[in-house]
C-alpha positions, 0 to 999 in steps of 0.5 A: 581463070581461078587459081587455086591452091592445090599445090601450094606447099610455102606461104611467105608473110612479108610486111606490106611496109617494106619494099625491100622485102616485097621487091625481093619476094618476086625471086623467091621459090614460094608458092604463095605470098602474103602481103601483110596489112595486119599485125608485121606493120606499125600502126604509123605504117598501115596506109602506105603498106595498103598503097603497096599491095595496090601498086604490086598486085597488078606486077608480074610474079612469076607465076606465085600466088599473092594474097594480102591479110587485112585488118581486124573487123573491129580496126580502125584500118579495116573499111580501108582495106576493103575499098582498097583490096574490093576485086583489086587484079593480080590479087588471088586471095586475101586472108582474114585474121582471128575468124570467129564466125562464118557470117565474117567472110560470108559477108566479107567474100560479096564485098571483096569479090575474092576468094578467101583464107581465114586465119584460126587464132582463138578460141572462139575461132577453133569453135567455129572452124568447121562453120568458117571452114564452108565459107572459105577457101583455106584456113591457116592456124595462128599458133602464137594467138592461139597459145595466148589465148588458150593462156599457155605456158611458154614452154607448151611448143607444138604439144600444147596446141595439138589439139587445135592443130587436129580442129583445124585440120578436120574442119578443112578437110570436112569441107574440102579445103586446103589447110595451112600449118602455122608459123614457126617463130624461132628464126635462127633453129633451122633443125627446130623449123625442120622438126616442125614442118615435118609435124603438119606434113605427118598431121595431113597440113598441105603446106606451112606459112613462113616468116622468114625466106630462109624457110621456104627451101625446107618447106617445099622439101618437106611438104613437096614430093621427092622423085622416088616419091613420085615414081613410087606414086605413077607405079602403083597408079599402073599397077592398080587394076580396080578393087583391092590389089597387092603393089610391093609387098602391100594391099591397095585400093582406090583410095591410094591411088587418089593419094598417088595423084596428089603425091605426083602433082606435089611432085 
């Protein structure tokens, strides 16, 4: 049976060269753990993090989601990731870095025989995302790429990317997919993760990708459902009679009532 990514509301990169961190991975309340082959891990590193996310994939995670994100097309490292993760079980997804083109997992897709996540980290990307966005199963914005692509100053902070943010927000929900806001860098700010978690819930993001296990907890909160959020939703679903209606003191129609069910799986 597939599995999807309804409900994920944390995705976690761990570096695929630390066993430490993927032992520790299996008692952490995220929705979704990314294996990272790619950018977290040393050159010298690449072909034994490729051996873990084999060893591990067939493992039992407690019911979380694994994907792993590959090497580039144009790595040296990239060929191997394919032979090694081609319908690799216990692998749910796997996650294809700077997209800039839908051809990229359309022909990726045939030969890895998962369903795929495409990460937005260019120009070129943001582009094109409305085009990647029908040939995959989520997209997930890489603000750091992004701000040095687009030659930000260091300063720029979220604002500078809003733009981007909005892009890829549209090119996933315009093809029905889920999308994922992107990492926050500053490890030790826990006010600054909250604020910027609580800016892709506002923007419509479904969940956020973390580098860090100290961030999963606020994640979830922030992008998760309270339970007065959840009894609010199952009453206005009762209420709800068809057509326009009045609940609480405001004018609701069929389209809330989508929203409710959405809150109460969240919840």
């Amino acid at each position: 049976m597939a599995r999807t990514l309804d409900h994920v509301r944390s995705a976690l990169f761990l570096p695929g060269s630390n066993p430490r961190a993927l032992a520790k991975a299996r008692t952490l309340p995220c929705d979704l753990v990314i294996i990272d082959l790619e950018d977290a891990v040393a050159d010298a590193d690449k072909d034994s993090a490729r051996a873990a996310v084999v060893a591990v994939a067939g493992e039992d995670w407690g019911g979380r989601l694994l994907a792993a994100r590959i090497n580039a097309l144009d790595s040296p490292w990239h060929k191997a990731d394919l032979v090694a993760l081609s319908s690799l079980p216990g692998l749910d997804f796997v996650v294809l870095p700077k997209v800039e083109e839908a051809a990229i997992p359309l022909r990726l897709g045939k030969t890895l025989a998962k369903p795929l996540l495409a990460m937005i980290e260019t120009p070129a990307g943001l582009y094109a995302a409305r085009e990647i966005a029908t040939a995959v199963a989520g997209l997930i914005i890489g603000p750091n790429d992004l701000a040095a692509g687009l030659r930000l100053p260091p300063d720029a902070g979220r604002a500078g990317l809003g733009l981007a943010y909005q892009m890829v927000l549209l090119a996933a929900r315009a093809a029905g997919i889920a999308a994922f806001d992107g990492v926050f860098n500053r490890l030790d700010d826990a006010e600054g993760f909250a604020a910027d978690a609580e800016a892709g819930r506002i923007a419509g993001f479904d969940g956020k990708s973390l580098i860090h296990p100290s961030q999963i907890e606020p994640a979830n909160r922030i992008f998760g459902a309270s339970a007065a959020q959840v009894e609010e939703a199952r009453a206005l679903i009762t209420a709800f009679s068809g057509g326009a209606g009045r609940f609480r003191g405001r004018m609701i129609e069929a389209m809330h009532v989508e929203t409710a069910r959405r809150i109460i799986e969240r919840g």
